[in-house]
C-alpha beads as a LAMMPS data file, in Angstrom:
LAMMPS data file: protein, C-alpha beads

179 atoms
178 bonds

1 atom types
1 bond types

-500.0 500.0 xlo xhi
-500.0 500.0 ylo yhi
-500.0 500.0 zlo zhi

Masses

1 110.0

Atoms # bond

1 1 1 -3.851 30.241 1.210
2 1 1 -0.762 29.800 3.531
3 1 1 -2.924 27.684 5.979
4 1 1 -2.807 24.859 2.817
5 1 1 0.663 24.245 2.921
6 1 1 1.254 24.339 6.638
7 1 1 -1.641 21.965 7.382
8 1 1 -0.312 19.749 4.494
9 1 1 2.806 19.556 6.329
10 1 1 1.724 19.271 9.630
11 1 1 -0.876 16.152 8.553
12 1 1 2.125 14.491 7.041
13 1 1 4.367 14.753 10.217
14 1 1 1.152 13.013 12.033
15 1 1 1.326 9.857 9.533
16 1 1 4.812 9.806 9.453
17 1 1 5.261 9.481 13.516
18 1 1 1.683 8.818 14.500
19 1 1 2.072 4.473 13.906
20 1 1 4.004 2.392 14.336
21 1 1 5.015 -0.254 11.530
22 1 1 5.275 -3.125 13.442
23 1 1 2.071 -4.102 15.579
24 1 1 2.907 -3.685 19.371
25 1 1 1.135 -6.904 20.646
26 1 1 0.964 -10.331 19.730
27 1 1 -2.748 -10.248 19.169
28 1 1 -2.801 -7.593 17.058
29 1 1 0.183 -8.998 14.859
30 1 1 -2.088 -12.395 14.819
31 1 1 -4.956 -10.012 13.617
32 1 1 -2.689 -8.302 11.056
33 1 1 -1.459 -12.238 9.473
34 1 1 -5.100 -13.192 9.067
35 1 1 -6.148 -9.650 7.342
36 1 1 -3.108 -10.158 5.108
37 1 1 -3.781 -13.707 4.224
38 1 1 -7.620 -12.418 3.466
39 1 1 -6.719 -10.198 1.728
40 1 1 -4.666 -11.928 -0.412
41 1 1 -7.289 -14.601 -0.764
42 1 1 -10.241 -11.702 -2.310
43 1 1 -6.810 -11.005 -4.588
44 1 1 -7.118 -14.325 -6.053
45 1 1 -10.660 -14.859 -6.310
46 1 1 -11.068 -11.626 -8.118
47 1 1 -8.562 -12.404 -10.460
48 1 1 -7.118 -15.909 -10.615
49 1 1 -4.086 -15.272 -12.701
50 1 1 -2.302 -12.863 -10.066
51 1 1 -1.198 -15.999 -8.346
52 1 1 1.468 -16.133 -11.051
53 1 1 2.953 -12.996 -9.612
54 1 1 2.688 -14.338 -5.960
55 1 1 4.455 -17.189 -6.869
56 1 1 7.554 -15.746 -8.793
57 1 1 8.092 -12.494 -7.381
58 1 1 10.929 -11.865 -5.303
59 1 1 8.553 -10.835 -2.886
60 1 1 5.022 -8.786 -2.296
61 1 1 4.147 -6.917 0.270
62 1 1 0.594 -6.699 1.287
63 1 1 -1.509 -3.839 3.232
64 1 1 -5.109 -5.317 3.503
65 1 1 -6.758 -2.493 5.095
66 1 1 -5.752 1.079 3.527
67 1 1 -7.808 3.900 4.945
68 1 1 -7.867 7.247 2.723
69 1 1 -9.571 10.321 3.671
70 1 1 -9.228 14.007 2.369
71 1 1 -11.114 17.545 2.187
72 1 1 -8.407 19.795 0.214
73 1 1 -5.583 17.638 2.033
74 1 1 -5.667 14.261 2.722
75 1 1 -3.733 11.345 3.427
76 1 1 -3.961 7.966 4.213
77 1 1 -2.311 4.835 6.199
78 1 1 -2.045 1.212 5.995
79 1 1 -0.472 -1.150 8.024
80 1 1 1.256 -4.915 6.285
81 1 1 2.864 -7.550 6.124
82 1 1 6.536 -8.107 3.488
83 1 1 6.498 -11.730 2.424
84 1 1 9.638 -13.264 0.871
85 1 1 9.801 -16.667 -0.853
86 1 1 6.435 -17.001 0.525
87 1 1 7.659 -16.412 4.145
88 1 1 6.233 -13.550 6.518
89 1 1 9.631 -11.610 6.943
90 1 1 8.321 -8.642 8.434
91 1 1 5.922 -5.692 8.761
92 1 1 5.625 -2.404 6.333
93 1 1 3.013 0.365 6.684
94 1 1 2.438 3.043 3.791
95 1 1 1.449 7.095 4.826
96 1 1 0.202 8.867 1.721
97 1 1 -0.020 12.696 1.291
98 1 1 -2.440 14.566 -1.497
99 1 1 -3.194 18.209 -2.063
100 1 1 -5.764 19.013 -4.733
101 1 1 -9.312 19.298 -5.379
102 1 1 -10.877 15.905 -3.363
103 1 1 -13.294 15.040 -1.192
104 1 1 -14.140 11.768 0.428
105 1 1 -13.249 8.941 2.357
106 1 1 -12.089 5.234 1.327
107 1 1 -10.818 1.983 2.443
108 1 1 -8.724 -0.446 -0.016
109 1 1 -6.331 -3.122 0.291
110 1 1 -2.929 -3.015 -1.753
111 1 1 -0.751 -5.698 -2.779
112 1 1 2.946 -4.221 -4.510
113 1 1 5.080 -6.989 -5.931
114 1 1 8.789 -6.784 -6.733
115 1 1 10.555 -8.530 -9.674
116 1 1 13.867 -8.812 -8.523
117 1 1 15.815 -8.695 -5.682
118 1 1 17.208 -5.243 -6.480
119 1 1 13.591 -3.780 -6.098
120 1 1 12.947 -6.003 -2.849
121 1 1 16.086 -4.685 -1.672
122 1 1 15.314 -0.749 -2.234
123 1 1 11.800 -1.594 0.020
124 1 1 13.552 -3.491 2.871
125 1 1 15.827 -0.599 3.144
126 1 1 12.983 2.096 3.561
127 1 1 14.402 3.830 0.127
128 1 1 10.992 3.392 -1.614
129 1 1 7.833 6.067 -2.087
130 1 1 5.775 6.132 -5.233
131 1 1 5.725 9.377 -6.909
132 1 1 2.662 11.189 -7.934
133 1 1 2.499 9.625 -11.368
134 1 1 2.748 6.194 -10.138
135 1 1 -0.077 4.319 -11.004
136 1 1 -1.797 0.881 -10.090
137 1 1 -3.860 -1.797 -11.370
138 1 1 -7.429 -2.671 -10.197
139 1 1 -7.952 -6.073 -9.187
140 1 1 -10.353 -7.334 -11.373
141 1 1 -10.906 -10.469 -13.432
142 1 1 -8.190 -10.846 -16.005
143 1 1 -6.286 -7.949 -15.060
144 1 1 -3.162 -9.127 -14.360
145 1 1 -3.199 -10.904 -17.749
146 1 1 -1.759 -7.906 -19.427
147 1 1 -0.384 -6.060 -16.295
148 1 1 3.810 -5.302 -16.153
149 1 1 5.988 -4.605 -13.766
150 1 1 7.160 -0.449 -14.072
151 1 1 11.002 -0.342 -12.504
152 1 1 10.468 -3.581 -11.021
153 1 1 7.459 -3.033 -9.102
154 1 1 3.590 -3.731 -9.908
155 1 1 0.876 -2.677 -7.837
156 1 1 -2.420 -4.081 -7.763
157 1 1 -5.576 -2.443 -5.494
158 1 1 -8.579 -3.565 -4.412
159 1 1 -11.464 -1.307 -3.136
160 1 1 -13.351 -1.817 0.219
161 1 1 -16.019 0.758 0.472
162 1 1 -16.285 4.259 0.674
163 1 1 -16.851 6.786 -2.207
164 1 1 -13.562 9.357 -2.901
165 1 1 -13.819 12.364 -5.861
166 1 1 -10.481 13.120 -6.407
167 1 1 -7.851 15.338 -8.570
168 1 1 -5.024 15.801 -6.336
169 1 1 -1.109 15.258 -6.690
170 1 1 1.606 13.408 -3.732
171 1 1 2.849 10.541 -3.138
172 1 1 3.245 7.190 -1.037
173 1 1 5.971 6.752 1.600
174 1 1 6.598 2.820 2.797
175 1 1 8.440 1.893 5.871
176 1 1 9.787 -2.017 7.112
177 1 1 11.033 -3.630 9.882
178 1 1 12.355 -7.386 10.034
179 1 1 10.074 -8.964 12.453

Bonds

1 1 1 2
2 1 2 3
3 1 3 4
4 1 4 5
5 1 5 6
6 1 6 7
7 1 7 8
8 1 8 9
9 1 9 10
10 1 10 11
11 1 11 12
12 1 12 13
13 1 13 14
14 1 14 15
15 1 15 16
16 1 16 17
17 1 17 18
18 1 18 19
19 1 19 20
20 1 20 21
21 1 21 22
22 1 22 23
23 1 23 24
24 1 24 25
25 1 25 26
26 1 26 27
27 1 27 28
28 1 28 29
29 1 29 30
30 1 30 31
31 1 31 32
32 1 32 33
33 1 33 34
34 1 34 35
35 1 35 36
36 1 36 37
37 1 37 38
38 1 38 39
39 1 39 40
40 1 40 41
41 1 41 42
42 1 42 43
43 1 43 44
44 1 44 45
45 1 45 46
46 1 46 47
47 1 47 48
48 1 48 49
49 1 49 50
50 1 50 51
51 1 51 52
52 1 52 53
53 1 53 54
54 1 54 55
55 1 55 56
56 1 56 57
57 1 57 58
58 1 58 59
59 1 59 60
60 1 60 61
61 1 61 62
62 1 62 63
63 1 63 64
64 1 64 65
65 1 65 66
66 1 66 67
67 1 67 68
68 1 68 69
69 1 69 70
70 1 70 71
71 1 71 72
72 1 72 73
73 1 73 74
74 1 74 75
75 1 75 76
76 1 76 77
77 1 77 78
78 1 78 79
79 1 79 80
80 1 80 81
81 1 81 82
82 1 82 83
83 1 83 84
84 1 84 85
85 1 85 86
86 1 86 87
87 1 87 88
88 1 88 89
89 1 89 90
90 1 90 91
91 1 91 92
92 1 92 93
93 1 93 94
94 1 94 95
95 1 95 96
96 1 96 97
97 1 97 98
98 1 98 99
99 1 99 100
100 1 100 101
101 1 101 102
102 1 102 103
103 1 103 104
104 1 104 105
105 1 105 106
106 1 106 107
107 1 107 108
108 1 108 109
109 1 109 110
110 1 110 111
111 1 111 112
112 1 112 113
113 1 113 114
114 1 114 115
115 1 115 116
116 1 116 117
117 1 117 118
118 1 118 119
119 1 119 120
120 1 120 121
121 1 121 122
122 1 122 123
123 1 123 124
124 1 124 125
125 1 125 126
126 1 126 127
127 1 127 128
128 1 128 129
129 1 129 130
130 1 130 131
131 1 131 132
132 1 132 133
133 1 133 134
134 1 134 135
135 1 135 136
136 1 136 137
137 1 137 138
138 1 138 139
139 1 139 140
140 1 140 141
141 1 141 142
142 1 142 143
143 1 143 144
144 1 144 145
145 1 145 146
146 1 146 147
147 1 147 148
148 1 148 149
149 1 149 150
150 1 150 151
151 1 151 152
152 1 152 153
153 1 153 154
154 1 154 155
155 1 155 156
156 1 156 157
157 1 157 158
158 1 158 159
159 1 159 160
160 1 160 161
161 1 161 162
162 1 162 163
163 1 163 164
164 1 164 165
165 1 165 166
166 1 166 167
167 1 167 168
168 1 168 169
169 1 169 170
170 1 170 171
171 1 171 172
172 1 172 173
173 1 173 174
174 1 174 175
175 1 175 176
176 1 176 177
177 1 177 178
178 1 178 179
C-alpha cells in the first residue's frame, strides 16, 4: 500500500505545477470571459435568487469548467475568473486532491462568493484551500434562499455531466493572479 501515498503525492505535484492560472494567450483569456459569464448565466437561471449574492458580495470568483476524475486517487482542476465590484480583476484556478474509495469522472462549474473584504483578501493572497469537511451548495431552484455564508465564504456548484461514486477525504487549493 506504499504505492497510494506516493502516487497521491506525485498527482498533486502535477496539478499544482502542471497549469498555469492565468491563460497564456489572448484568445484563450477571451474564451475563459465568455465561459465565466455562461456560466454565471446557467447560475441564475437555475436559481434566480443567487443574483442577490452576486450583487453584494465583496466579490465571487467563478471556475465554469471543473474537471474531476479519480480511481483510488483523484484530483481535479479548474481554471477562473475573480470578479470584484462586478469587475474582472483577475484569474484563479483550483487543484483538488482525494484519496478514498471513488471511481469516476465529472465536469462542474463552481461559483465561491466572499462576504467581506477580509475573506476576499485571504483569496487574493493565495492563503485559501477548503478543507475536507467543507461543503457546498447545489445550484438548484430556491437554493440560495436558505444558503449562508460559513467563515465568510459560500460555495455554490453546478454539475455538467459525468457520473462520480465517491467516499474519499482532501481538499481544494486556489491560486490568483491580478490580471
Amino acid at each position: 500500500m506504499r504505492s497510494i501515498p506516493v502516487l497521491f503525492t506525485v498527482f498533486v505535484l502535477i496539478l499544482s505545477v502542471g497549469c498555469d492560472t492565468t491563460p497564456r494567450s489572448e484568445s484563450k483569456r477571451t474564451m475563459l470571459a465568455d465561459d465565466v459569464q455562461t456560466a454565471i448565466a446557467k447560475f441564475k437561471a437555475a436559481d434566480p435568487s443567487i443574483r442577490k449574492f452576486f450583487d453584494n458580495a465583496a466579490g465571487y470568483a467563478v471556475l465554469p469548467s471543473v474537471g474531476k476524475g479519480a480511481i483510488g486517487v483523484g484530483g481535479a482542476y479548474g481554471r477562473g475568473e475573480l470578479h470584484e465590484g462586478g469587475q474582472m480583476v483577475g484569474y484563479c484556478d483550483m487543484s483538488q486532491a482525494t484519496i478514498g474509495l471513488q471511481l469516476g469522472g465529472q465536469a462542474y462549474s463552481e461559483v465561491i462568493f466572499f462576504e467581506d473584504a477580509a475573506a476576499l483578501n485571504d483569496f487574493k493572497h493565495n492563503d485559501f484551500a477548503f478543507s475536507a469537511n467543507a461543503s457546498a451548495v447545489a445550484a438548484k431552484a430556491g437554493a440560495s434562499a436558505t444558503a449562508d455564508y460559513e467563515d465568510g465564504v459560500l460555495v455554490f456548484t453546478m454539475t455538467k455531466g459525468g457520473l462520480m461514486f465517491e467516499a474519499s477525504i482532501g481538499g481544494q487549493k486556489f491560486t490568483y493572479e491580478p490580471k
